[in-house]
N, C-alpha and C positions, 0 to 999 in steps of 0.2 A: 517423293511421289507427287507426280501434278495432277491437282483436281484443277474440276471446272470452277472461272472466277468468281460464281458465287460463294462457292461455299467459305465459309470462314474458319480456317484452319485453326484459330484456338478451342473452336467449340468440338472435342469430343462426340456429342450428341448428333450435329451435323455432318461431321464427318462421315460416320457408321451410317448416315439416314442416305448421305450422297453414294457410299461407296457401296453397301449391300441391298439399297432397295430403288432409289432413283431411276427411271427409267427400266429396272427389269420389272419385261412382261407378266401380269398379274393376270388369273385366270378364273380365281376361289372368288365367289362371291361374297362372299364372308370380308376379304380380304378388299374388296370390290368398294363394297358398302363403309367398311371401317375409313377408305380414303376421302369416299366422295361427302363424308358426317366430316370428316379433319377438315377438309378442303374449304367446305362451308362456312367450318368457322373461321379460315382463318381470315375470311375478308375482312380486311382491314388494317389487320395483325398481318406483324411479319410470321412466318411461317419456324420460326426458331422458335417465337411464343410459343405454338399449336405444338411443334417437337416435344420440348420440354413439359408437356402435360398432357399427354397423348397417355403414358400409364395409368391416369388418373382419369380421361374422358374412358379408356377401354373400360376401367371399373362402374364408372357411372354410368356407363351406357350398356353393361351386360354385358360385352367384350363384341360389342357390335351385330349382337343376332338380331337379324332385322326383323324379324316377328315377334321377338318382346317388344323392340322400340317401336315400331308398330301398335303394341297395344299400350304405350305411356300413355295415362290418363293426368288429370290437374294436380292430383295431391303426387304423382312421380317431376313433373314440372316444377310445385311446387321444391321439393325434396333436391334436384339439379338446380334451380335459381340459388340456395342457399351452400350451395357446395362452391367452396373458396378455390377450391386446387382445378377446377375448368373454366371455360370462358362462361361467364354469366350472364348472357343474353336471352332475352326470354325470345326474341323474334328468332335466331337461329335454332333454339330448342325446338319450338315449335315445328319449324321449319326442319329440321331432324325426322322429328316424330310422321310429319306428313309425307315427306321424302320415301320413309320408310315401307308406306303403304303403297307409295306408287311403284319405288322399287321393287315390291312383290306380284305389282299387277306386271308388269314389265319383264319379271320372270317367269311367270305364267305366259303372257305372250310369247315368248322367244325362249321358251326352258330353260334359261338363266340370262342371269344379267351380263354375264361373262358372253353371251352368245349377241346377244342386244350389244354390248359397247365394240367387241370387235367385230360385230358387222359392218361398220363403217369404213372399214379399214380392208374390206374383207381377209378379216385375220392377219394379217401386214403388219409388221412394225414403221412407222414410220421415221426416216434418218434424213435430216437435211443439214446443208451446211448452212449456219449463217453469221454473220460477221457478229450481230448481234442478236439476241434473242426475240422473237416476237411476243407479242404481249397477248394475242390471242392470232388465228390463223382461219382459212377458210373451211377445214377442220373442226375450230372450235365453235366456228359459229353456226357449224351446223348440229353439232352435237346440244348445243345450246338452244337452241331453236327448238329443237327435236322435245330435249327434257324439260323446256318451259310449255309445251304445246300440251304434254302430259301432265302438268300441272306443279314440276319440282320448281323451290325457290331455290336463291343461292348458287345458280346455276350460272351465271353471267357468262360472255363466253374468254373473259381470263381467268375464272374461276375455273372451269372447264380446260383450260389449255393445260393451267396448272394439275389439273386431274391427269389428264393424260399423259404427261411427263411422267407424273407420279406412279402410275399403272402402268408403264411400259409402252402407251401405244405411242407414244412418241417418244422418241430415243434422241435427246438433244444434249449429250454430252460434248462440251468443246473441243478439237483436231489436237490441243493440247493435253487434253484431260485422260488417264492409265484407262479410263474406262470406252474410250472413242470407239 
């Protein structure tokens, strides 16, 4: 079976990430919020890192209900800075927790966040071909633009491109890849 050339075929965990969630269109905001917390952290890190400890951030993080993480207060910060099995940054924690609260003003505005991110798109998946991948699009930068202007960090707009791949609203599987 041919996947797209990123993925790295010995990793089991990759494989299932590329073949059952990658670009299929996400709608739950639950599911929403759980990518755009991943995505954050994984600036920096490759994204097999953030994989491989994603069962472990759902636990630390309440399995991504954005109105607990929303109410993380310093002694919950403190309690995820000393947890070994997630990324231990105290600026993307933060940057989580605050997220979290923009996230829910942002569902309020637009009756979910599912309604806000696919408004860009209006409701569209988006499918291009390209020889090689972009690192952010005019897409991303406006998505980024949008949720730096509301006040989210971590938003950069390849951190943003990488989100929307992720969610579905961009479908960049490779002409070669069982998933095209």
């Amino acid at each position: 079976m041919q996947r797209c050339s990123w993925v790295d075929e010995k990793s089991e965990i990759y494989k299932k990430y590329h073949d059952e969630e990658w670009g299929v269109p996400k709608y739950d905001d639950r599911d929403l919020f759980e990518l755009l917390v991943l995505e954050s952290f994984q600036a920096g890190l490759s994204w097999l890192t953030v994989l491989k400890k994603r069962e472990a951030f759902k636990s630390a993080f309440d399995n991504f209900d954005v109105e607990k993480v929303a109410d993380y207060n310093e002694e919950k910060i403190q309690k995820l800075l000393k947890n070994e099995k997630i990324i231990r940054s105290r600026n993307k924690i933060v940057s989580a927790i605050e997220n979290a609260k923009i996230f829910i003003k942002i569902q309020k505005e637009y009756g979910s966040f599912s309604n806000y991110i696919w408004g860009f798109t209006d409701n569209k998946v988006i499918k291009k071909d390209y020889d090689t991948l972009p690192a952010s699009t005019e897409l991303s930068d406006a998505v980024s633009k949008d949720l730096k202007k509301k006040g989210m960090k971590y938003v950069g707009t390849v951190i943003v491109y990488s989100y929307l791949q992720a969610i579905g609203v961009v479908d960049d599987h490779e002409k070669n890849c069982f998933k095209y």
